[in-house]
N, C-alpha and C positions, 0 to 999 in steps of 0.2 A: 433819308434825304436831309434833314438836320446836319449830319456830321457833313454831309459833303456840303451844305451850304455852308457853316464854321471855315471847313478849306477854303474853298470860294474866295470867303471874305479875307481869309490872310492870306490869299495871293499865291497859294502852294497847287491849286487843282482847276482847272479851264473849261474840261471837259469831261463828258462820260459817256459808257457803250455798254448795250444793256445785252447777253447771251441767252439765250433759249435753246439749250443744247435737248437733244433728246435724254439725258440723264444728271442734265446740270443746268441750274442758274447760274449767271456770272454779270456783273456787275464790276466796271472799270473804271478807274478814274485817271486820266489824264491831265499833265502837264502842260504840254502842248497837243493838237492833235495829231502829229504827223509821227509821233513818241510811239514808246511802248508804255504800255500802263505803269502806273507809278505800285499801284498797288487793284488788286483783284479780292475781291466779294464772293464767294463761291456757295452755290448751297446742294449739295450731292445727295438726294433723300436715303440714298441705299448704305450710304458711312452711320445711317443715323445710330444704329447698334453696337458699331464699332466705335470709330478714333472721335465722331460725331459729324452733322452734318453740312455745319457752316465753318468754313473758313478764311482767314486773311491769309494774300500769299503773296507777298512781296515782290520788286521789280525781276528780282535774278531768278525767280520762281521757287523761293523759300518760304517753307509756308511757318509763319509768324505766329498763329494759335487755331486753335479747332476745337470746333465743341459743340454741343447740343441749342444755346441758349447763344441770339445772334448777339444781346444785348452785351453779354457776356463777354463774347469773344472781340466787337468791334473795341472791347476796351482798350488794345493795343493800340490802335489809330487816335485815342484820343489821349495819349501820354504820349507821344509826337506833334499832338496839336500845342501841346500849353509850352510856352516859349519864359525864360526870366528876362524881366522889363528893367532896361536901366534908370 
């Protein structure tokens, strides 16, 4: 919740939508709400062996990185946060 208050505050993310799939969490964040997700949070316990369990999966539904350790993986989301100031 951190990272998406960071969004928040810089004006990039409005809203969010929480999934409780029977084999997935998912976690979305919004632009607007009437959008598709800008970007999706995913946690699959049954990848955890394989590719891993959490993922970031992008608007077009590419998935952006995947891995065991969420800390880990949201790190792609926050190297699109840091902007150069003039």
């Amino acid at each position: 919740m951190g990272l998406y208050g960071r969004y928040v505050a810089a004006g990039e993310w409005r809203d969010y939508g929480i999934s409780s799939l029977k084999d997935a969490a998912i976690f979305a964040a919004f632009k607007r709400t009437a959008e598709n997700p800008q970007f999706r949070i995913e946690k699959r316990p049954k990848l955890r062996m394989r590719q891993g369990q959490y993922a970031v999966i992008g608007a077009e539904g590419q998935v952006l990185k995947r891995g065991n350790d969420l800390r880990q993986v949201l790190t792609v989301l926050e190297r699109k946060l840091i902007r150069i100031v003039d």
